[in-house]
mmCIF file as gemmi writes it, N, C-alpha and C atoms, coordinates in Angstrom:
data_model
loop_
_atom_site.group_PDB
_atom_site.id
_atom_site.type_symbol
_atom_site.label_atom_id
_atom_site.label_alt_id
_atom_site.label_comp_id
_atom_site.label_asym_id
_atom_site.label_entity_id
_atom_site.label_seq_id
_atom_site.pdbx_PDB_ins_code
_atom_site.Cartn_x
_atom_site.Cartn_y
_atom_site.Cartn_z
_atom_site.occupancy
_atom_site.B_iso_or_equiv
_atom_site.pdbx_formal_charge
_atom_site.auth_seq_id
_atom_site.auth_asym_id
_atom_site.pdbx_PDB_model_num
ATOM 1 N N . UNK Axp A 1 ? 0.847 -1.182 0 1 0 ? 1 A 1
ATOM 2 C CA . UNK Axp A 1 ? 0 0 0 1 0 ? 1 A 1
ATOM 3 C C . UNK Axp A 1 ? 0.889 1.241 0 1 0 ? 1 A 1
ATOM 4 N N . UNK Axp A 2 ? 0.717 2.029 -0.529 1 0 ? 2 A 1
ATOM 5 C CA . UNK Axp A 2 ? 1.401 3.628 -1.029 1 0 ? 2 A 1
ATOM 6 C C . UNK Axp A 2 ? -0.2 4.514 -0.858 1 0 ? 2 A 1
ATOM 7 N N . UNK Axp A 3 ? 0.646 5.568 -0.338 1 0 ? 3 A 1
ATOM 8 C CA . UNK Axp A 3 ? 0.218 6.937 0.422 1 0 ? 3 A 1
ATOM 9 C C . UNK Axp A 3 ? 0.416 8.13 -0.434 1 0 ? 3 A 1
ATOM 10 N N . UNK Axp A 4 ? -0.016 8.855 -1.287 1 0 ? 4 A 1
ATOM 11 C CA . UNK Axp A 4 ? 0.474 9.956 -1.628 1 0 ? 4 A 1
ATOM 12 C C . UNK Axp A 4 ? -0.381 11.265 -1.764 1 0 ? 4 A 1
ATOM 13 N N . UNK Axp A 5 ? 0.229 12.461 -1.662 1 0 ? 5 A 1
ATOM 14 C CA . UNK Axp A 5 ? -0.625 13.758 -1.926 1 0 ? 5 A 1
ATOM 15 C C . UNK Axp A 5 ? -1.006 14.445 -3.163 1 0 ? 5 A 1
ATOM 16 N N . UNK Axp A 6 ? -1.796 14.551 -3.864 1 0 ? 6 A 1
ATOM 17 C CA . UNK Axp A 6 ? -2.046 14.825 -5.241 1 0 ? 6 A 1
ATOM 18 C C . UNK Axp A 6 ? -2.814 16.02 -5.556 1 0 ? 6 A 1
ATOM 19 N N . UNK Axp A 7 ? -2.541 16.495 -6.409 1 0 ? 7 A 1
ATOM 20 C CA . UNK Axp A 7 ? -3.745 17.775 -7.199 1 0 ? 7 A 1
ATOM 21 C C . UNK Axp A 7 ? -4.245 17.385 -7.997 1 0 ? 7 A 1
ATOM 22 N N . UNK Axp A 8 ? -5.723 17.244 -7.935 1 0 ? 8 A 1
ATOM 23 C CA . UNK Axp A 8 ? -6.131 16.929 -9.535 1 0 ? 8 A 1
ATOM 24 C C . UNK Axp A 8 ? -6.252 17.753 -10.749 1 0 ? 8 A 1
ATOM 25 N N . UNK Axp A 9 ? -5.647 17.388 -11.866 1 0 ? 9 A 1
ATOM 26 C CA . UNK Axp A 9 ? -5.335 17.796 -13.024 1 0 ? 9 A 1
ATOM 27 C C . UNK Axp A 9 ? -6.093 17.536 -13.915 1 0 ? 9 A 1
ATOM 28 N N . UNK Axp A 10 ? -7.144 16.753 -13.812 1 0 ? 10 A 1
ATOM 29 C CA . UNK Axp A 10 ? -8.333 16.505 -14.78 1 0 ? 10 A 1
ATOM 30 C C . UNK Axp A 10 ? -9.251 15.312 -14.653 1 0 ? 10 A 1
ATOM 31 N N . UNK Axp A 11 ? -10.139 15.44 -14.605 1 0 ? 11 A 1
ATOM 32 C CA . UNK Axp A 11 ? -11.327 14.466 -14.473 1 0 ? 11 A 1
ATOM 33 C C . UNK Axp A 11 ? -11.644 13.825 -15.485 1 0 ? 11 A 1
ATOM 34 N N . UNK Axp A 12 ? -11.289 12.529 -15.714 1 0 ? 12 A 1
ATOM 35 C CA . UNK Axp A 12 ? -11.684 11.529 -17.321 1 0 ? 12 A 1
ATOM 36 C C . UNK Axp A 12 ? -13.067 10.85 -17.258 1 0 ? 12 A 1
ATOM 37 N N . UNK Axp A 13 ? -13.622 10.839 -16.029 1 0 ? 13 A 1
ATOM 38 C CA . UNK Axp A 13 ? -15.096 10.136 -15.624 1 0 ? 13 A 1
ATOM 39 C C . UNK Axp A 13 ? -15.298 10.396 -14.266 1 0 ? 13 A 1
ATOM 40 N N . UNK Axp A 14 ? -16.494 10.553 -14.56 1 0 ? 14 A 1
ATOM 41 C CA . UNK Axp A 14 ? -16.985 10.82 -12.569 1 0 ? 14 A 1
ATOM 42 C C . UNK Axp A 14 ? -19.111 10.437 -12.721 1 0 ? 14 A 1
ATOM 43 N N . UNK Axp A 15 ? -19.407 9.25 -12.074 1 0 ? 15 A 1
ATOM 44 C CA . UNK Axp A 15 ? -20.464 9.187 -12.142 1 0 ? 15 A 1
ATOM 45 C C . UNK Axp A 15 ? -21.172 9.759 -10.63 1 0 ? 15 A 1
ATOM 46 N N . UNK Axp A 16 ? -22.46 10.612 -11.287 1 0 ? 16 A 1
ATOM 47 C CA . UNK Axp A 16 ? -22.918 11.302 -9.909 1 0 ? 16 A 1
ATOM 48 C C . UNK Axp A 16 ? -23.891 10.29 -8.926 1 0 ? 16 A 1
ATOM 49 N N . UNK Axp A 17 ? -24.262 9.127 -9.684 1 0 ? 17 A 1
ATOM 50 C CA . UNK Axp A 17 ? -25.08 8.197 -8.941 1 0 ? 17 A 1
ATOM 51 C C . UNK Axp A 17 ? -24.069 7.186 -7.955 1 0 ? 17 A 1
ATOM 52 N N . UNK Axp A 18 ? -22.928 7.375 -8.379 1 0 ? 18 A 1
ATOM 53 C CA . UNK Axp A 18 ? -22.579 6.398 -7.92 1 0 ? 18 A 1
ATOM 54 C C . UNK Axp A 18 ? -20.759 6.771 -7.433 1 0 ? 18 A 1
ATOM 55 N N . UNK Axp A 19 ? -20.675 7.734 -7.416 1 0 ? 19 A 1
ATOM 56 C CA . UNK Axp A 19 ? -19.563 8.943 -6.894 1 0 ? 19 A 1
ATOM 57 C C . UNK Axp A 19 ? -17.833 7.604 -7.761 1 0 ? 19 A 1
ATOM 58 N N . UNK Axp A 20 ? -17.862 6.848 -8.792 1 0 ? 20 A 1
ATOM 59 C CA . UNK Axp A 20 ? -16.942 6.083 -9.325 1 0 ? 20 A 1
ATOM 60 C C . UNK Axp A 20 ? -16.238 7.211 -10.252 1 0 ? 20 A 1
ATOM 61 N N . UNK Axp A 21 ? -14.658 7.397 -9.939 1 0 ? 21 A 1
ATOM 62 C CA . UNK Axp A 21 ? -14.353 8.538 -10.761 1 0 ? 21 A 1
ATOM 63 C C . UNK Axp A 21 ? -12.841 7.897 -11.14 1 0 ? 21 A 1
ATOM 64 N N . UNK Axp A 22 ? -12.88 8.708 -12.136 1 0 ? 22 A 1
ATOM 65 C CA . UNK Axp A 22 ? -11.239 8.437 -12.61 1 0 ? 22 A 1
ATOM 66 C C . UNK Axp A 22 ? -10.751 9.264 -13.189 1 0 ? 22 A 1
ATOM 67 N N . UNK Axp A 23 ? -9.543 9.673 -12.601 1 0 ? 23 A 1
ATOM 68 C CA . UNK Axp A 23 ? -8.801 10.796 -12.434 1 0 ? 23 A 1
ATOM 69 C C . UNK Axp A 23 ? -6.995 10.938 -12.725 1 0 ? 23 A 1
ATOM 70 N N . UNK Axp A 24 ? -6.743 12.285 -13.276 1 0 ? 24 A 1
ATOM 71 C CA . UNK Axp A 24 ? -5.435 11.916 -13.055 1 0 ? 24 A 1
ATOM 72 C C . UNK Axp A 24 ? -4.617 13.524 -12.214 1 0 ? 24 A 1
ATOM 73 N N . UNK Axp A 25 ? -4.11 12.993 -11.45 1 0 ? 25 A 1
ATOM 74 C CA . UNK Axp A 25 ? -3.094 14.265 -10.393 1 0 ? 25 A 1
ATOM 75 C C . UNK Axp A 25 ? -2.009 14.352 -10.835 1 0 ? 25 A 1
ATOM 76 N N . UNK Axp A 26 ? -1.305 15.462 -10.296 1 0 ? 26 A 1
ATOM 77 C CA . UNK Axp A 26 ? -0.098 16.117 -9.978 1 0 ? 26 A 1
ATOM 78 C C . UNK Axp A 26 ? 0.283 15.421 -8.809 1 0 ? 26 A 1
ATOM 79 N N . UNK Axp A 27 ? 1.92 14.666 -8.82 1 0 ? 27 A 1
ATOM 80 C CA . UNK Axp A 27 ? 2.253 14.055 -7.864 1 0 ? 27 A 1
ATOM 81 C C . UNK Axp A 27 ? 4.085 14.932 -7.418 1 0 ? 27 A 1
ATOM 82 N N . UNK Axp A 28 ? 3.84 15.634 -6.457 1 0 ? 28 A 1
ATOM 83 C CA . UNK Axp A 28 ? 5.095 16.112 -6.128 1 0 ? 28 A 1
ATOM 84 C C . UNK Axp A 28 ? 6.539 15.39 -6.99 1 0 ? 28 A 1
ATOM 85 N N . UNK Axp A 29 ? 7.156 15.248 -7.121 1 0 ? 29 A 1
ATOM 86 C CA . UNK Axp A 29 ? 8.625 14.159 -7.88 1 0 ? 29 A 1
ATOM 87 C C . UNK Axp A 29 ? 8.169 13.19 -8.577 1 0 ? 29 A 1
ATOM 88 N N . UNK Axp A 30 ? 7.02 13.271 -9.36 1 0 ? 30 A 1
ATOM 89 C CA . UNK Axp A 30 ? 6.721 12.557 -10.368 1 0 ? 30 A 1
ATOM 90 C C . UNK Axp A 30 ? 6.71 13.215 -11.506 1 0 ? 30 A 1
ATOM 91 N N . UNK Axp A 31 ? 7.148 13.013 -12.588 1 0 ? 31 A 1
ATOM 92 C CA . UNK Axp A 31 ? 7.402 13.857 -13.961 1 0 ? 31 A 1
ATOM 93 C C . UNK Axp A 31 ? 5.562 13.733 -14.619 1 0 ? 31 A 1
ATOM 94 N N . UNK Axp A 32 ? 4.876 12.357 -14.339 1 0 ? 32 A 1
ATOM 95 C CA . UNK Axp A 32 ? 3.64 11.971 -15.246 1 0 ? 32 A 1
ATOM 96 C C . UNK Axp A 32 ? 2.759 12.382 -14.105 1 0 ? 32 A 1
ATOM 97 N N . UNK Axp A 33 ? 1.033 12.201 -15.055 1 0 ? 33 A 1
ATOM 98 C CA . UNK Axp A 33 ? 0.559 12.544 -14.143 1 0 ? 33 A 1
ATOM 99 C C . UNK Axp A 33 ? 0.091 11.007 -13.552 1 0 ? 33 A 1
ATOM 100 N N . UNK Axp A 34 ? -0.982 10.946 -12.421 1 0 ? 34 A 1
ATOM 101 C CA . UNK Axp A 34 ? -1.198 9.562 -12.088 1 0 ? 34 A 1
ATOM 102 C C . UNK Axp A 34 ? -2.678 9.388 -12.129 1 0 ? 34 A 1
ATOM 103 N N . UNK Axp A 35 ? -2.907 8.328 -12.904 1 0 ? 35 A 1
ATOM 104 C CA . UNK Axp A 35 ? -4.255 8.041 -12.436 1 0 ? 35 A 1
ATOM 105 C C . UNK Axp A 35 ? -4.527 7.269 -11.224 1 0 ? 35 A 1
ATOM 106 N N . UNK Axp A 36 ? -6.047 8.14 -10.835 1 0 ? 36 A 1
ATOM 107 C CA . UNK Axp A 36 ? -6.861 7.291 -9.587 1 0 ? 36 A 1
ATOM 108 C C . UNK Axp A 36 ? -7.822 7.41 -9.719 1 0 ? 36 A 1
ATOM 109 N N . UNK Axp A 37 ? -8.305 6.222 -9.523 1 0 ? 37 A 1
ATOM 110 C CA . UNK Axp A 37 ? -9.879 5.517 -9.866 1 0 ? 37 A 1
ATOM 111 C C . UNK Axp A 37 ? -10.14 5.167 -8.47 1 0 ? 37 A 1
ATOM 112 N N . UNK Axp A 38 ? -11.629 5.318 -8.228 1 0 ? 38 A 1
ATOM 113 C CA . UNK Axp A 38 ? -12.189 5.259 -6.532 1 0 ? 38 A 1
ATOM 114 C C . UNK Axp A 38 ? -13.589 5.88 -6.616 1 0 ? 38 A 1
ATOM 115 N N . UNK Axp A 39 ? -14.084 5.877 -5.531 1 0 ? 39 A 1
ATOM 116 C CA . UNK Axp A 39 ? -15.513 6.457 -5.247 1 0 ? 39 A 1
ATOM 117 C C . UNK Axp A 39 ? -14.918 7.656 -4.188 1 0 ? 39 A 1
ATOM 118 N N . UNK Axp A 40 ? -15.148 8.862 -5.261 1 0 ? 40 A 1
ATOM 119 C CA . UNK Axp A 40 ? -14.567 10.034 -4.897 1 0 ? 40 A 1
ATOM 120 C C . UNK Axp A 40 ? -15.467 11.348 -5.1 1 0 ? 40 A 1
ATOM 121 N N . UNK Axp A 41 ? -16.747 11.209 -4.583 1 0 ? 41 A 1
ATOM 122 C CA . UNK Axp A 41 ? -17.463 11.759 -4.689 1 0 ? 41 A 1
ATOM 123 C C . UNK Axp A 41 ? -17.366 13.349 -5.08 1 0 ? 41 A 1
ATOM 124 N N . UNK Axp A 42 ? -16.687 14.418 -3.775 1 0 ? 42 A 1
ATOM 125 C CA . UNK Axp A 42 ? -16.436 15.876 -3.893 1 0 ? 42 A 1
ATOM 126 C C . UNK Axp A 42 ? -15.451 16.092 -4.769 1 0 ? 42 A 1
ATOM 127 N N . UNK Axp A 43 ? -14.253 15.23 -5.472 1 0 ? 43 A 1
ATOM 128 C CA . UNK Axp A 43 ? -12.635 15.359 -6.289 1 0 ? 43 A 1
ATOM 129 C C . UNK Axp A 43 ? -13.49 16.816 -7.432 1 0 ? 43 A 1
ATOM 130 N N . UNK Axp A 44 ? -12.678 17.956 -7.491 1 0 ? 44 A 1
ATOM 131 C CA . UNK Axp A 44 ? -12.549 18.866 -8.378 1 0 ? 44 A 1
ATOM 132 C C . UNK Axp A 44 ? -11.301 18.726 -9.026 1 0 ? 44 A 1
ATOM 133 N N . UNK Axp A 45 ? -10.981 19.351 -9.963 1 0 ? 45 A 1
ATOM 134 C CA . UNK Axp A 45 ? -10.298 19.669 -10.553 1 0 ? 45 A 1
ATOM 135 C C . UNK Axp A 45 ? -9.513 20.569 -9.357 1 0 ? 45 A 1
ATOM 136 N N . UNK Axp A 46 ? -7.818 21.061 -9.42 1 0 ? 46 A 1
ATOM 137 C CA . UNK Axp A 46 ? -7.622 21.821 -8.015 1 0 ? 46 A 1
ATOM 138 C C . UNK Axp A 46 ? -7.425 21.004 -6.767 1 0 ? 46 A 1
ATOM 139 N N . UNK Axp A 47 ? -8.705 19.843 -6.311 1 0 ? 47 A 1
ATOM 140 C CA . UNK Axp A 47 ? -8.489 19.196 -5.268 1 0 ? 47 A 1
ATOM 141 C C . UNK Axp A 47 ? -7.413 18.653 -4.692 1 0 ? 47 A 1
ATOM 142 N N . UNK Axp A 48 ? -6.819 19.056 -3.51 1 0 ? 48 A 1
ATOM 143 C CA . UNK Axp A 48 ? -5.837 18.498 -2.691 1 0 ? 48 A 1
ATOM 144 C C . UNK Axp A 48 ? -6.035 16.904 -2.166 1 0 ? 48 A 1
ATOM 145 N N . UNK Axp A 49 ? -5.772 16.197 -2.814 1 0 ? 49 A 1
ATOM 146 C CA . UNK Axp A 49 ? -6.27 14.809 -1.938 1 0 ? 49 A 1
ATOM 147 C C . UNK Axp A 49 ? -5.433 13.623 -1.582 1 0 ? 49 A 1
ATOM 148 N N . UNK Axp A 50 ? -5.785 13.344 -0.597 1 0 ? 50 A 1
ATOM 149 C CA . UNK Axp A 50 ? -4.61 12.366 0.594 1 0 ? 50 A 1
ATOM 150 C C . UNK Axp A 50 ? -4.936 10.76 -0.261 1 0 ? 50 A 1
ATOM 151 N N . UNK Axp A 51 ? -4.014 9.606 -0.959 1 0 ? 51 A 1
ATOM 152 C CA . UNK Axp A 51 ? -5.162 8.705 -1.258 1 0 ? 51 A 1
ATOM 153 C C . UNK Axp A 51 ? -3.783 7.227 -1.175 1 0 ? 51 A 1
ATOM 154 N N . UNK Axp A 52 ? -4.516 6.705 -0.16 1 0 ? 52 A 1
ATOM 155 C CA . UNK Axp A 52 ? -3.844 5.565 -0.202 1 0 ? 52 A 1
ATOM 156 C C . UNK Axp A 52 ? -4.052 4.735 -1.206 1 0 ? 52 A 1
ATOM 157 N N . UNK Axp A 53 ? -3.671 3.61 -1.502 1 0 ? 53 A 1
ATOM 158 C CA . UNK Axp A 53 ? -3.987 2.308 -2.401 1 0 ? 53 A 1
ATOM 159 C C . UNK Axp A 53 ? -2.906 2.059 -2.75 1 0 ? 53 A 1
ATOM 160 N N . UNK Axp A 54 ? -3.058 0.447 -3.761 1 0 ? 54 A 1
ATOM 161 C CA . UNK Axp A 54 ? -1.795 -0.167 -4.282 1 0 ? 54 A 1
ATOM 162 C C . UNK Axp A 54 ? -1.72 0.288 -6.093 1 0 ? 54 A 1
């Protein structure tokens, strides 16, 4: 499991029934951006977000 802090940089899907989104951030010392997929209901574009997983 990995921990990291991200900005999101753009929203590729986000369903409102069912808060399933997929996303890709700004990762401090990462050159790319990263995708994360999750039930992420409030994620904006801008959003600061804490997100564990593998």
């Amino acid at each position: 499991m990995i921990k990291i802090r991200c900005v999101v940089e753009r929203i590729t899907y986000q369903s409102p029934e069912t808060g399933y989104t997929v996303l890709k951030c700004a990762v401090k010392n990462y050159n790319d951006l990263v995708t994360v997929v999750g039930n992420l209901v409030d994620a904006n574009v801008g959003s600061v977000l804490l997100i564990d997983g593998n």
